[in-house]
C-alpha positions as CSV (number, residue, x, y, z in Angstrom):
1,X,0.0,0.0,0.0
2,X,1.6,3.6,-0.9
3,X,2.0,5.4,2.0
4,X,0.4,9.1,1.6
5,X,3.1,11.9,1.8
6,X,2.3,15.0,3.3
7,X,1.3,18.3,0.9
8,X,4.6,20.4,0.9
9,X,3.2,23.2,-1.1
10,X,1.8,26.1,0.3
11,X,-2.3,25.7,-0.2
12,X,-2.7,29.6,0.7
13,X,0.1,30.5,-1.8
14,X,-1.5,28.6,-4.7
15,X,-4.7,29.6,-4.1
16,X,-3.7,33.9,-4.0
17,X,-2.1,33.0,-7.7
18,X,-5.6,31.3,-8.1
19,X,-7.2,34.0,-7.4
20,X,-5.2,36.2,-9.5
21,X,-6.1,34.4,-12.7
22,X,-9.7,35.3,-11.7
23,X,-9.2,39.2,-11.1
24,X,-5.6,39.9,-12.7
25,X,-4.3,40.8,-16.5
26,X,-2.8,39.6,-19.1
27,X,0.4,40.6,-17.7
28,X,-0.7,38.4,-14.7
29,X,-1.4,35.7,-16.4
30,X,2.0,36.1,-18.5
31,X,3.9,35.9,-15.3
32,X,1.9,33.2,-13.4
33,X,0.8,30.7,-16.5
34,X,3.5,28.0,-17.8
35,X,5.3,28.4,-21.5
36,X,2.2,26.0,-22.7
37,X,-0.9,25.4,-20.9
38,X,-3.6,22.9,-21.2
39,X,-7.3,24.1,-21.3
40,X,-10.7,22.7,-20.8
41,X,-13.5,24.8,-21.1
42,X,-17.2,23.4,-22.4
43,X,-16.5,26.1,-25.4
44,X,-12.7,24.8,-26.0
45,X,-10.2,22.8,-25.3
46,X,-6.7,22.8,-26.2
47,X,-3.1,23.3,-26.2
48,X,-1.8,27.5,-25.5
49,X,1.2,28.9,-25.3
50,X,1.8,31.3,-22.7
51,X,1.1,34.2,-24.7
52,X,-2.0,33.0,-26.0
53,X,-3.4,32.6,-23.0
54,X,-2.4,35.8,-21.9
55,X,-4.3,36.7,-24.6
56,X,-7.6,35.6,-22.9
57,X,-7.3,38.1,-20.2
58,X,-7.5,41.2,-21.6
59,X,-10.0,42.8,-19.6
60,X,-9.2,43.0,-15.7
61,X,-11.8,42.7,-13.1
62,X,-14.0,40.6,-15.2
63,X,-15.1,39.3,-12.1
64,X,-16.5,40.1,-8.6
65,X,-17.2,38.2,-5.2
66,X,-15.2,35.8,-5.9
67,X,-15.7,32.3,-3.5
68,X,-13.3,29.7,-4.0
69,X,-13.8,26.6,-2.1
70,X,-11.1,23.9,-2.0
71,X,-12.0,20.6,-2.0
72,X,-9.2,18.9,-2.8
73,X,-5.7,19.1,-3.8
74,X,-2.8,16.6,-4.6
75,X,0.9,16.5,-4.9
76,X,2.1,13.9,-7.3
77,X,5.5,15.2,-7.1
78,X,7.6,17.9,-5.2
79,X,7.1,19.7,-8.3
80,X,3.8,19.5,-9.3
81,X,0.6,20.3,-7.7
82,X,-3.2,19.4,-8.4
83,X,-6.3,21.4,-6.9
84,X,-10.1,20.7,-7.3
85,X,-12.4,23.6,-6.0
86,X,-15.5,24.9,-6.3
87,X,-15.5,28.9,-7.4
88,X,-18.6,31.4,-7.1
89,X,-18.8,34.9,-8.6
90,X,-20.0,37.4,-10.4
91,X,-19.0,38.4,-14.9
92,X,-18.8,42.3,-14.9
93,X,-22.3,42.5,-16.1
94,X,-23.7,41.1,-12.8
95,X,-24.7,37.7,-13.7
96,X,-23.6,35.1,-11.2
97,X,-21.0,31.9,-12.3
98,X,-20.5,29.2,-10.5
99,X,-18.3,26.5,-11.7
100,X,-16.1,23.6,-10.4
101,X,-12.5,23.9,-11.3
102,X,-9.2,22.3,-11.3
103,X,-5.5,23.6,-12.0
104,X,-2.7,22.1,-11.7
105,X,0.6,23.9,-11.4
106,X,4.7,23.3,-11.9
107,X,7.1,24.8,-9.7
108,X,9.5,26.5,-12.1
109,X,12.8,28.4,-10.7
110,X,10.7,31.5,-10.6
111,X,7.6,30.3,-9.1
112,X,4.4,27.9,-8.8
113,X,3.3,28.1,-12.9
114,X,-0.2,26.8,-14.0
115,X,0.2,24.5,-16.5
116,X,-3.4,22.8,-16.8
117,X,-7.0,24.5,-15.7
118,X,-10.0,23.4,-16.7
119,X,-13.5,24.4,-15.7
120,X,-17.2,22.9,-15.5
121,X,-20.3,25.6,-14.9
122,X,-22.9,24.2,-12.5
123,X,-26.3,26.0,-11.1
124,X,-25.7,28.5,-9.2
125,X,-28.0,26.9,-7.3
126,X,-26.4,23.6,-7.4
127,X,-23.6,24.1,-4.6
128,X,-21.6,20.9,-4.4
């Protein structure tokens, strides 16, 4: 039986740069997103280099309120980290969002980097 190691990376840390990719811009998501990224969105999914997704973020403050909720997160390696969480907000013209979400990350020589995020909308209603 594998014996369960204890999470070495910082849940509070990863979770501000999660936050970030919520509020920030693209010169956020330059800094804190890996050279390529994998994305999984219901519209798309796919393979994007870090300026690409940059790209995405053009507008900041697209969202407001913002709720994360972890509910999970794994460390398959010293340098890689997984996290599941359910998020809450609001877009910029008031309508609420709720999805659940999962990012992993790389720790590069300059930093935790996401390298993977996907998301799946549920009800607002439909807390998990």
């Amino acid at each position: 039986m594998a014996k369960i190691r204890p999470i070495t990376a910082s849940k509070k840390e990863l979770l501000d740069i999660e936050k970030g990719f919520w509020t920030g811009d693209s010169h956020y998501f330059a800094a804190h997103a890996d050279v390529e990224c994998l994305v999984a969105f219901p519209e798309m999914a796919k393979a994007m280099t870090n300026a690409e997704l940059a790209g995405t973020a053009s507008k900041p403050n697209r969202w407001r309120d913002l709720d994360i909720r972890l509910k999970g997160m794994v460390e398959p390696g010293s340098d890689i980290v997984m996290l599941t969480y359910e998020a809450q907000a609001t877009r910029e013209n008031g309508e609420p969002y709720a999805a659940l979400v999962s990012t992993g990350y790389v720790h590069r020589a300059d930093g935790w980097k996401m390298m993977f995020h996907a998301q799946t909308p549920i009800e607002t209603s439909a807390r998990v």
